[in-house]
ZAMARGU-4260 file (C-alpha; in steps of 0.2 Angstrom, whole numbers, plus 5000, padded with zeros to 4 digits):
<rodrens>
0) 4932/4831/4284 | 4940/4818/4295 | 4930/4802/4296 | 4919/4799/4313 | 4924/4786/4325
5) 4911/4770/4320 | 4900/4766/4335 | 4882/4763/4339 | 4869/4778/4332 | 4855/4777/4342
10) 4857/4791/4349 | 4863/4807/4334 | 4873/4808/4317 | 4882/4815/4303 | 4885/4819/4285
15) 4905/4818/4283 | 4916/4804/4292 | 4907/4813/4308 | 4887/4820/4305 | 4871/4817/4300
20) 4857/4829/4295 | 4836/4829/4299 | 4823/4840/4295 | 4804/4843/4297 | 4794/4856/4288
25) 4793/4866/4272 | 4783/4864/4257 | 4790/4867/4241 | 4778/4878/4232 | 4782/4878/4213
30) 4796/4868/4216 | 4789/4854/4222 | 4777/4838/4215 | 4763/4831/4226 | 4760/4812/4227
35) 4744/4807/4229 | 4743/4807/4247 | 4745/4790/4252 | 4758/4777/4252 | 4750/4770/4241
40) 4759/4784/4230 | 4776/4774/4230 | 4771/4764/4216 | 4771/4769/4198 | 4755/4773/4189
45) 4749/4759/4178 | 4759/4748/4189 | 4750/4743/4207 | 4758/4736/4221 | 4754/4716/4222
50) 4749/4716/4241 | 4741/4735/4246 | 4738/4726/4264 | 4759/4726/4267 | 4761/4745/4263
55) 4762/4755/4280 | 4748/4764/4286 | 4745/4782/4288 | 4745/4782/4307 | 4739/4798/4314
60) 4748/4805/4332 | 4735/4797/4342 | 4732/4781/4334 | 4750/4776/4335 | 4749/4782/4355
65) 4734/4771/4357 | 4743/4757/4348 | 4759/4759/4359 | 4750/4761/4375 | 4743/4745/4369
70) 4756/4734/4367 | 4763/4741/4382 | 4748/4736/4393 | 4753/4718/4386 | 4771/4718/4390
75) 4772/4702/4404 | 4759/4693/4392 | 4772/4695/4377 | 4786/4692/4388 | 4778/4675/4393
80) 4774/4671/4375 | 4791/4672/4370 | 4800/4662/4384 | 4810/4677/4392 | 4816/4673/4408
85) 4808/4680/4424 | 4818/4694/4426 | 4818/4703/4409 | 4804/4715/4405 | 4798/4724/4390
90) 4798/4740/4384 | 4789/4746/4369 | 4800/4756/4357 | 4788/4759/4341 | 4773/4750/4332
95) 4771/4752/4313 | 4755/4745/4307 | 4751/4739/4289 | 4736/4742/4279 | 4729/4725/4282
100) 4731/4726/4300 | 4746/4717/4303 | 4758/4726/4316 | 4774/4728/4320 | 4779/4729/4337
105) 4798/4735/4343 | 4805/4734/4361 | 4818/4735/4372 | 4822/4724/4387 | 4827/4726/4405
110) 4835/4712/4417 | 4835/4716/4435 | 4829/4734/4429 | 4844/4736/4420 | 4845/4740/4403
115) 4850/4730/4389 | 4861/4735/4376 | 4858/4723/4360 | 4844/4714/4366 | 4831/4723/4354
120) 4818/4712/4348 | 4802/4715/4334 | 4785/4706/4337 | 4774/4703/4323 | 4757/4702/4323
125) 4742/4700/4310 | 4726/4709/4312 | 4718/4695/4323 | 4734/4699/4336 | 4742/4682/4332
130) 4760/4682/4332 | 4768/4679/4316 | 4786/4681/4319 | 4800/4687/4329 | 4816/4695/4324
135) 4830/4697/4339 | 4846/4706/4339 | 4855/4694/4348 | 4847/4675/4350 | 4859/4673/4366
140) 4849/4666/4381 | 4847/4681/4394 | 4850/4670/4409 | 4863/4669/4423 | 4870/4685/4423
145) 4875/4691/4441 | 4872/4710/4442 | 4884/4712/4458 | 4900/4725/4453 | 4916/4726/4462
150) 4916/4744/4470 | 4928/4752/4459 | 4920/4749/4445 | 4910/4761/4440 | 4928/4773/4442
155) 4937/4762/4432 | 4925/4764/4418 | 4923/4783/4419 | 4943/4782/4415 | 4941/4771/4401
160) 4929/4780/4393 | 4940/4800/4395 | 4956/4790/4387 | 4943/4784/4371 | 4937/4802/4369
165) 4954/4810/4372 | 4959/4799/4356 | 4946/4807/4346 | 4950/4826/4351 | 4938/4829/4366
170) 4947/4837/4383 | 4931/4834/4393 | 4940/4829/4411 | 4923/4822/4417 | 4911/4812/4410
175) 4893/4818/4406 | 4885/4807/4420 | 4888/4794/4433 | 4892/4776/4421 | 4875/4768/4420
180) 4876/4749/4424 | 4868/4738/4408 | 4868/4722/4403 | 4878/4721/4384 | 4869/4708/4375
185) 4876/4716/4358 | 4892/4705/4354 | 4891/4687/4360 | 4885/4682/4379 | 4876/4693/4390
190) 4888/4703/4400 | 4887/4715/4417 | 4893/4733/4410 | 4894/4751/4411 | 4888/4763/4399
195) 4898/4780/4401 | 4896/4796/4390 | 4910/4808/4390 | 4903/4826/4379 | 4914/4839/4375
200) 4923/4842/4356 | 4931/4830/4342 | 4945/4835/4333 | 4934/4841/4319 | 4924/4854/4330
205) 4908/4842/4330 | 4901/4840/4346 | 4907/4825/4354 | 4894/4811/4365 | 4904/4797/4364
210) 4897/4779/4373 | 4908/4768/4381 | 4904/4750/4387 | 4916/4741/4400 | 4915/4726/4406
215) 4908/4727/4424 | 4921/4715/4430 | 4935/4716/4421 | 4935/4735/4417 | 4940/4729/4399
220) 4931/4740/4386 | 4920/4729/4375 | 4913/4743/4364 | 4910/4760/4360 | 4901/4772/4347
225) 4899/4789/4343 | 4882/4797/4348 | 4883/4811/4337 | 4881/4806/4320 | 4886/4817/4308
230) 4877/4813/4290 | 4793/4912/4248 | 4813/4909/4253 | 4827/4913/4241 | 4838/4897/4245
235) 4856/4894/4240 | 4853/4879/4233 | 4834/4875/4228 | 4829/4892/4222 | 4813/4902/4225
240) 4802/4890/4238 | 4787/4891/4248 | 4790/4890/4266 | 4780/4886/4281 | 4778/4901/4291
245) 4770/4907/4305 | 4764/4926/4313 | 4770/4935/4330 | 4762/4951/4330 | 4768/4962/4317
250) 4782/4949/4311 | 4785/4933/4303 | 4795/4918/4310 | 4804/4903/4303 | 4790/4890/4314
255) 4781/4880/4301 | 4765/4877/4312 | 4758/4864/4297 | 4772/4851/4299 | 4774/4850/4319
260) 4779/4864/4322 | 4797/4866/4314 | 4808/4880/4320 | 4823/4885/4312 | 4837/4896/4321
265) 4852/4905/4319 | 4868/4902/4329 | 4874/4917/4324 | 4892/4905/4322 | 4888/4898/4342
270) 4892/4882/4346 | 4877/4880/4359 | 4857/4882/4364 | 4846/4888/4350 | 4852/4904/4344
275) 4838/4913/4339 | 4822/4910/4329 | 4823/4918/4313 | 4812/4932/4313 | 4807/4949/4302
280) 4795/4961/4296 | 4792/4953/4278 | 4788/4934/4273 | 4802/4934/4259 | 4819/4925/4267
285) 4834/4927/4261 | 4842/4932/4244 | 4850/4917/4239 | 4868/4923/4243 | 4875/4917/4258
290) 4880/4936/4263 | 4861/4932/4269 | 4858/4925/4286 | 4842/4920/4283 | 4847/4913/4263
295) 4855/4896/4274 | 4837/4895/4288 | 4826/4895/4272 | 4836/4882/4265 | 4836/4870/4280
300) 4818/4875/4282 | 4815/4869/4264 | 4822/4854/4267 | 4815/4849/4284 | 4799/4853/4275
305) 4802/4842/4257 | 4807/4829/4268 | 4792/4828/4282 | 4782/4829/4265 | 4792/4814/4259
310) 4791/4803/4273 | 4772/4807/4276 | 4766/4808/4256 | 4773/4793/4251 | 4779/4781/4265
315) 4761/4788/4279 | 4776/4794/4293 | 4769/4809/4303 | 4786/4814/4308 | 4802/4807/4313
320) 4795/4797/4327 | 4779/4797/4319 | 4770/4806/4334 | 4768/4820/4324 | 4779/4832/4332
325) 4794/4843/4325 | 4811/4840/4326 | 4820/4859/4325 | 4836/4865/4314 | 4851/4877/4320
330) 4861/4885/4306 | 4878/4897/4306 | 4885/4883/4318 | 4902/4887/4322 | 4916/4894/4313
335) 4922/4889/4292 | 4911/4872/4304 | 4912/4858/4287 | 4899/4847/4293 | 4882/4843/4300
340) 4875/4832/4310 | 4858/4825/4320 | 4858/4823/4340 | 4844/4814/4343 | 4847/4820/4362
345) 4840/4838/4355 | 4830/4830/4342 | 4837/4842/4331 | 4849/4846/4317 | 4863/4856/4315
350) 4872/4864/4299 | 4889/4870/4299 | 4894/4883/4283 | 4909/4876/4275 | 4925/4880/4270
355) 4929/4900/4272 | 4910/4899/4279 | 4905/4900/4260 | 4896/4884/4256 | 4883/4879/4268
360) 4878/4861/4273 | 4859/4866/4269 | 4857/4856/4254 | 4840/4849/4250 | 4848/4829/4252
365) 4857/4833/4266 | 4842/4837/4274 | 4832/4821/4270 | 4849/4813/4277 | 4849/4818/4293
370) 4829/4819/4294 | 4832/4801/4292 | 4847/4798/4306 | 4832/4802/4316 | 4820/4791/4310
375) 4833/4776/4310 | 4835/4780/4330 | 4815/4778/4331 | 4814/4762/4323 | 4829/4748/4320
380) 4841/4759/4330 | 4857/4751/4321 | 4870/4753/4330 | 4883/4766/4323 | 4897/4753/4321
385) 4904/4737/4311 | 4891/4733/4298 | 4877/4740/4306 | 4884/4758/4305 | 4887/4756/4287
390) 4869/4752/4284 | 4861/4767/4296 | 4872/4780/4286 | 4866/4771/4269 | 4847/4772/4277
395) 4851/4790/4277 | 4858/4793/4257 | 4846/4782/4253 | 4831/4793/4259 | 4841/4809/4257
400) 4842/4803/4237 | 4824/4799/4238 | 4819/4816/4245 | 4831/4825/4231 | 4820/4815/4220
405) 4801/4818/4226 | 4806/4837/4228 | 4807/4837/4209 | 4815/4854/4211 | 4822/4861/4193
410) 4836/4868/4205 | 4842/4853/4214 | 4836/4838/4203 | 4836/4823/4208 | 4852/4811/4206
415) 4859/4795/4216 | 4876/4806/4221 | 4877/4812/4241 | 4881/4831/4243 | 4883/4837/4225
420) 4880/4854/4229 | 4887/4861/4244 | 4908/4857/4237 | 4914/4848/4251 | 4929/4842/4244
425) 4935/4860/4237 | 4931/4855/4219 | 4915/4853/4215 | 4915/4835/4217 | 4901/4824/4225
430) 4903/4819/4244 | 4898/4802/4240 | 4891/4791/4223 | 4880/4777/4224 | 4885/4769/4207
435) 4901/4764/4212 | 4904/4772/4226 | 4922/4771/4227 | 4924/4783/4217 | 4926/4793/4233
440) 4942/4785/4235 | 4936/4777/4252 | 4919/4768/4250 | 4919/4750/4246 | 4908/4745/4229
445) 4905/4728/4237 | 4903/4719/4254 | 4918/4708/4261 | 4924/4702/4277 | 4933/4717/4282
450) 4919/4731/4277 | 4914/4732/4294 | 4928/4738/4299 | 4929/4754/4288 | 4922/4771/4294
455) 4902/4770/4294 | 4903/4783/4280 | 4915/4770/4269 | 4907/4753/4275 | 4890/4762/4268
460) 4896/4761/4252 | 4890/4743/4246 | 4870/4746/4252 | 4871/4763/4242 | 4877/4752/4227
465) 4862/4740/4232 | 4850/4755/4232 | 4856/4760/4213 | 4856/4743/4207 | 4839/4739/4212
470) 4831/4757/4207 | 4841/4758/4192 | 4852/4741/4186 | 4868/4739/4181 | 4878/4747/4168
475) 4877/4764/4157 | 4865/4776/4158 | 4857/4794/4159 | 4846/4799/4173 | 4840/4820/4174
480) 4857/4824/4165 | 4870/4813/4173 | 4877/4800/4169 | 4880/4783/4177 | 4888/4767/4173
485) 4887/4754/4188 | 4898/4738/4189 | 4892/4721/4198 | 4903/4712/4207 | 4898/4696/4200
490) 4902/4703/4182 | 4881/4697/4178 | 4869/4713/4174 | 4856/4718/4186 | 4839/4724/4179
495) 4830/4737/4191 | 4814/4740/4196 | 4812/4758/4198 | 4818/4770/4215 | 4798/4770/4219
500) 4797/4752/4225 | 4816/4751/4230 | 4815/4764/4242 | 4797/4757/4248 | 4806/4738/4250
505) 4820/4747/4260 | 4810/4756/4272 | 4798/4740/4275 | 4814/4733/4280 | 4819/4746/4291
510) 4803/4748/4301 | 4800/4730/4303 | 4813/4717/4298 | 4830/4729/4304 | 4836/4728/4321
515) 4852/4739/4330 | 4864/4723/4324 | 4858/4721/4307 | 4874/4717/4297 | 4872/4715/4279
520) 4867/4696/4277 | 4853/4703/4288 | 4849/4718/4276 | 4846/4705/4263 | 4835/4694/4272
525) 4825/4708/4278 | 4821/4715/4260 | 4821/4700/4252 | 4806/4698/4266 | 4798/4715/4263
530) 4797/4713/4244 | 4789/4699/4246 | 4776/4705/4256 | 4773/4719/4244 | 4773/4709/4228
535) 4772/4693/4232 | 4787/4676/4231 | 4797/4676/4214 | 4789/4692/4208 | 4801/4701/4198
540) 4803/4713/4209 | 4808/4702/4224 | 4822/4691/4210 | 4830/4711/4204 | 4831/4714/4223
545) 4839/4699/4226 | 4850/4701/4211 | 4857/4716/4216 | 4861/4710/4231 | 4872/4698/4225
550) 4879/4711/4212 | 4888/4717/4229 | 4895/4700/4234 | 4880/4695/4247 | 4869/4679/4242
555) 4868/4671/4229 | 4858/4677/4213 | 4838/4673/4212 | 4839/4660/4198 | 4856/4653/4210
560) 4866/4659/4196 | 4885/4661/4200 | 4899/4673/4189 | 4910/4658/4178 | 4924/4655/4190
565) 4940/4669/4186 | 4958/4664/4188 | 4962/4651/4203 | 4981/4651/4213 | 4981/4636/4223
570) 4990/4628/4238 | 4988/4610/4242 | 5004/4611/4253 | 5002/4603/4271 | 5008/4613/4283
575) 5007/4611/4302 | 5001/4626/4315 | 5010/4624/4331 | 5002/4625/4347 | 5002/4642/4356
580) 5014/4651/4361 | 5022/4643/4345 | 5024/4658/4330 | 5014/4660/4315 | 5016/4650/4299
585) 5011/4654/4281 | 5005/4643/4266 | 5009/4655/4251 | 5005/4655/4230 | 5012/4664/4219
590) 5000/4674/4206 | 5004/4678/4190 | 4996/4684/4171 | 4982/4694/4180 | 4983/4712/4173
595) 4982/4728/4184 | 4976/4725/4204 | 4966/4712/4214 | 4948/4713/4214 | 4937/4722/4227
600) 4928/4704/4230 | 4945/4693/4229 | 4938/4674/4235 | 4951/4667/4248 | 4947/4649/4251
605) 4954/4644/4267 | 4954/4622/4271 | 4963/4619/4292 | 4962/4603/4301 | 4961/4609/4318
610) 4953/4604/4336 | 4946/4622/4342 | 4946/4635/4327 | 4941/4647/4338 | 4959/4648/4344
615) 4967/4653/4325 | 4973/4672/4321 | 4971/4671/4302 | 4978/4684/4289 | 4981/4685/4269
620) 4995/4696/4267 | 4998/4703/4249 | 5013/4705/4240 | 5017/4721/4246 | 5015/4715/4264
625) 4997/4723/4265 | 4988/4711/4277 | 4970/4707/4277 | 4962/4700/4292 | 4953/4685/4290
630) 4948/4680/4307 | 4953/4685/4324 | 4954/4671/4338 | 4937/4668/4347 | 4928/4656/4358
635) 4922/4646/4344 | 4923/4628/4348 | 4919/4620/4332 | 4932/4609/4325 | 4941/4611/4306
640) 4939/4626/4295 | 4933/4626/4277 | 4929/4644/4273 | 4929/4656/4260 | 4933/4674/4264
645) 4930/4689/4252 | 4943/4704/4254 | 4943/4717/4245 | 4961/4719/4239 | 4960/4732/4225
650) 4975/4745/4231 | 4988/4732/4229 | 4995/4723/4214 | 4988/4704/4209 | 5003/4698/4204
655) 5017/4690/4216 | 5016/4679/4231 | 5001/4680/4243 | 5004/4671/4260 | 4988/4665/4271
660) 4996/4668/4290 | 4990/4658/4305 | 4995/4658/4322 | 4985/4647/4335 | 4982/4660/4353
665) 4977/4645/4363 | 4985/4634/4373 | 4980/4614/4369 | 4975/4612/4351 | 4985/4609/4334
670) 4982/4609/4316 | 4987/4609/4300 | 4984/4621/4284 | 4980/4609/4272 | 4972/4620/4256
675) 4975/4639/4252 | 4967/4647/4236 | 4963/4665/4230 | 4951/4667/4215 | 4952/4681/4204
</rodrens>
């Protein structure tokens, strides 16, 4: 599969560098284990949460109406309460309520009735409705803004957006819809835009909805995302099951009535509307070979069903929204289609079937990953781009990898690998690997400065890593049959605390600490945060958490423990940064004695005398002329810079000389390199 274009996922998703899966539904019957019923099930026997009262509550449809309907009644009182300016409003998004009462309310804003993009926001409360906290996306004042467009406008944006999709294989000549005018809060200062969708194809054959932002003034492009995000039945790949059914007349259908309703259908290789429900004369679907059309619905049934199972058993969600209402699944889309993906405009998901159409993308985790793309929509919304996007495909392995595990199917048991079973590679190789997940060959192990900047399915990589760390901790060993054997980035072991209470802290996080620009410093906070609701400050469980976190180069250890410093190539040399327009200059040490390749977390430590940093363009540029970039010129007016970055540099040699470039992009300021060293 060819990676996906990184951009915001409110909106849809997918499994490969382009698709994300859901699913609602089916029980297994033999080959599944039932918790206790409560969330209370996601800690171990013997071993009780220490704060019940911060686990989620089991909200039924109508209790989490009534609570929305609610908060919504009280929208100009919040706003009032928070200092928002007279001409934003709230919109309530979700509310997840904790056992002890506490709740958690999410909104959106308007300004001037328009929407605003980035300016997200999450109100808690405690049971006596006294606001304990809020977390914003963007602390930028929403103030100022002139909503008044010039008149060509909303044409120049429409261009805009068809030469982005062209670039990733759509020949839409139209967009979807008139530009919508919003405000984009998400990067920086509040800015008058236009929001434009342009449908179609990508170059894969996934279904393109790609958003485009432009500046309302300047018809610049400030941002853009990919909406789509792709990540008894005789199965392919979980065995014999039980699935929901339901009766029509004389014959049996694919709509399991006991979990909202799911409806599985055949495209019968279509790329478009529902196909048709699978239906027959007997309740026995499938054979398990694929030359069965029905073998692929009552796989993707299974899985929706294992996974509303999941995410109400253990974590008390009714359903992706939590409203209690299906989601639906399409199979046989497309032609030898190698993906899947979630489109949270159909709230539905949609499974291609491989190479030579002999290896469906029904797989049991899978399906808990794109489930989960639509649960991440409901709630933090993270935006399917830069860091963000990284850490809404790792929600959705994450809970994939959980749902694998609660299944406890002898078939497909459970293991921290994405996408084991359905061969997308061609030789029988997992998609992805969470204890050390380059061994893709793309994913990065830890975070850096530049992870952002990878493919979501690549930038996912380090909170994956986090994920095994915490469940299971840090080197060698054997879980159902396979083997692991997980590095830190830090080179300091990592104990866990069991996939139970890892996945519990990150879903906390998601539901209430997370918002659409979460990045990965934000991740931490927001779990650090959840676990210690759960269990309480310095338990063990919120130290391992912490320490795996810094096992991926983010934060410091619990105990504020640091890796013994490695080798250090220093430059103390002065040299002077011109003035723009004047060229770049470079400070540069030479490396030798280090055996075999940088590291993945290689420290750059970069000291500049200067009057306006935010006018430098900095790069370390490796021996082989591989440049990193450190930081791109900005409006940041502070003065000097004394910074360490972390690159990861692992595809090019250590030794030889490594240069730190700087050219100035402003006009008026000067400065002078004055230290330059890399640690290894």
């Amino acid at each position: 599969m060819k990676s996906t274009h990184r951009r915001n996922a409110t909106a849809t998703g997918a499994l490969l560098a382009a698709a994300a899966l859901l699913t609602v539904g089916v029980q297994a019957g033999s080959a599944s284990a039932q918790p206790d019923g409560s969330a209370n099930a996601a800690a171990p026997k013997g071993q009780p949460v220490r704060n019940p009262g911060a686990l989620p509550a089991q909200l039924s449809p109508s209790q989490r109406a009534e609570l929305i309907s609610k908060a919504q009644s009280t929208t100009a009182a919040t706003a009032k309460e928070l200092n928002l300016s007279s001409q934003e409003k709230l919109l309530v998004h979700d509310v997840v309520k904790d056992q002890d009462g506490t709740t958690h309310t999410r909104y959106e804003r308007t300004y001037e009735g328009l929407p605003v993009l980035g300016g997200d926001l999450v109100v808690n409360r405690t049971a006596a409705d006294r606001t304990q906290s809020v977390s914003k996306a963007s602390n930028a004042q929403l103030a100022g803004v002139s909503t008044a467009a010039p008149a060509d406008a909303p044409a120049a944006a429409s261009t805009q957006a068809l030469d982005a999709a062209k670039a990733v294989g759509s020949k839409a000549d139209k967009a979807d819809a008139a530009p919508r005018k919003v405000v984009w809060m998400a990067k920086g200062v509040p800015t008058l835009a236009y929001e434009t969708v342009v449908g179609g194809l990508q170059d894969d054959g996934t279904p393109n909805q790609l958003h485009v932002i432009t500046d309302a003034k300047t018809g610049a492009k400030l941002h853009q995302w990919q909406g789509i995000e792709t990540g008894v039945g005789n199965t392919h790949y979980s065995g014999q099951v039980t699935l929901g059914t339901s009766t029509s007349g004389t014959s049996f259908t694919m709509n399991d009535a006991g979990r909202g309703g799911h409806k599985t259908y055949n495209l019968n290789h279509g790329t478009s509307g529902t196909g048709s429900l699978f239906t027959q004369s007997t309740d026995t679907w499938g054979t398990g070979a694929n030359s069965s059309a029905a073998t692929a619905g009552a796989d993707a049934a299974y899985g929706a069903g294992v996974t509303w199972d999941f995410y109400k058993n253990v974590l008390g969600r009714s359903g992706i929204r939590g409203d209690g209402v299906a989601a639906y699944s399409r199979v046989h889309y497309g032609n030898a289609y190698v993906n899947a993906f979630w489109d949270d405009g159909c709230f539905c998901m949609t499974y291609g079937d491989g190479t030579s159409n002999n290896d469906p993308l029904t797989s049991l985790d899978v399906a808990g990953h794109e489930m989960t793309h639509g649960v991440t929509a409901a709630t933090a919304g993270l935006n399917y781009s830069d860091e963000s996007g990284g850490l809404n495909e790792a929600t959705s392995d994450i809970m994939g990898t959980s749902v694998e595990f609660y299944a406890n199917n002898p078939s497909a048991p459970g293991n921290y690998v994405i996408g084991e079973q359905i061969n997308i590679r061609g030789d029988g190789t997992p998609l992805r690997y969470m204890d050390k997940p380059s061994k893709d060959g793309s994913s990065a192990d830890a975070w850096y400065s530049g992870v952002g900047n990878l493919d979501v399915h690549y930038s996912s990589g380090p909170a994956n890593h986090w994920f095994y760390l915490a469940s299971e901790g840090s080197g060698a060993k054997t879980v159902n049959g396979v083997n692991y054997d997980s590095p830190t980035s830090d080179g300091l072991p990592v104990t866990g605390i069991g996939r139970d209470k890892a996945q519990l802290i990150w879903y906390k996080a998601l539901t209430t600490k997370f918002n659409s620009s979460t990045d990965y410093a934000g991740a931490r906070d927001g779990t650090i945060a959840a676990a210690t609701e759960l269990y309480g400050a310095g338990s063990p469980e919120v130290n391992n958490i912490t320490d795996a976190w810094a096992a991926i180069n983010v934060g410091a250890r619990s105990n504020g423990g640091t890796t013994t410093p490695g080798n250090v190539f220093e430059s103390t040399a002065r040299v002077a940064i011109p003035d723009s327009p004047g060229p770049a200059v470079t400070s540069s040490v030479s490396v030798t004695g280090v055996t075999g390749n940088a590291p993945s977390a290689l420290k750059v430590g970069v000291k500049i005398t200067h009057t306006y940093i935010g006018d430098l363009q900095i790069d370390l540029v490796a021996p082989n002329g591989t440049s990193y970039r450190l930081q791109n010129s900005s409006s940041d007016s502070t003065a000097n810079l004394d910074k360490t970055y972390t690159v990861n540099a692992s595809a090019v040699a250590a030794n030889g000389t490594w240069k730190l470039k700087v050219q100035d992009k402003g006009a008026a300021d000067t400065g002078t390199i004055t230290d330059f060293k890399l640690t290894f």
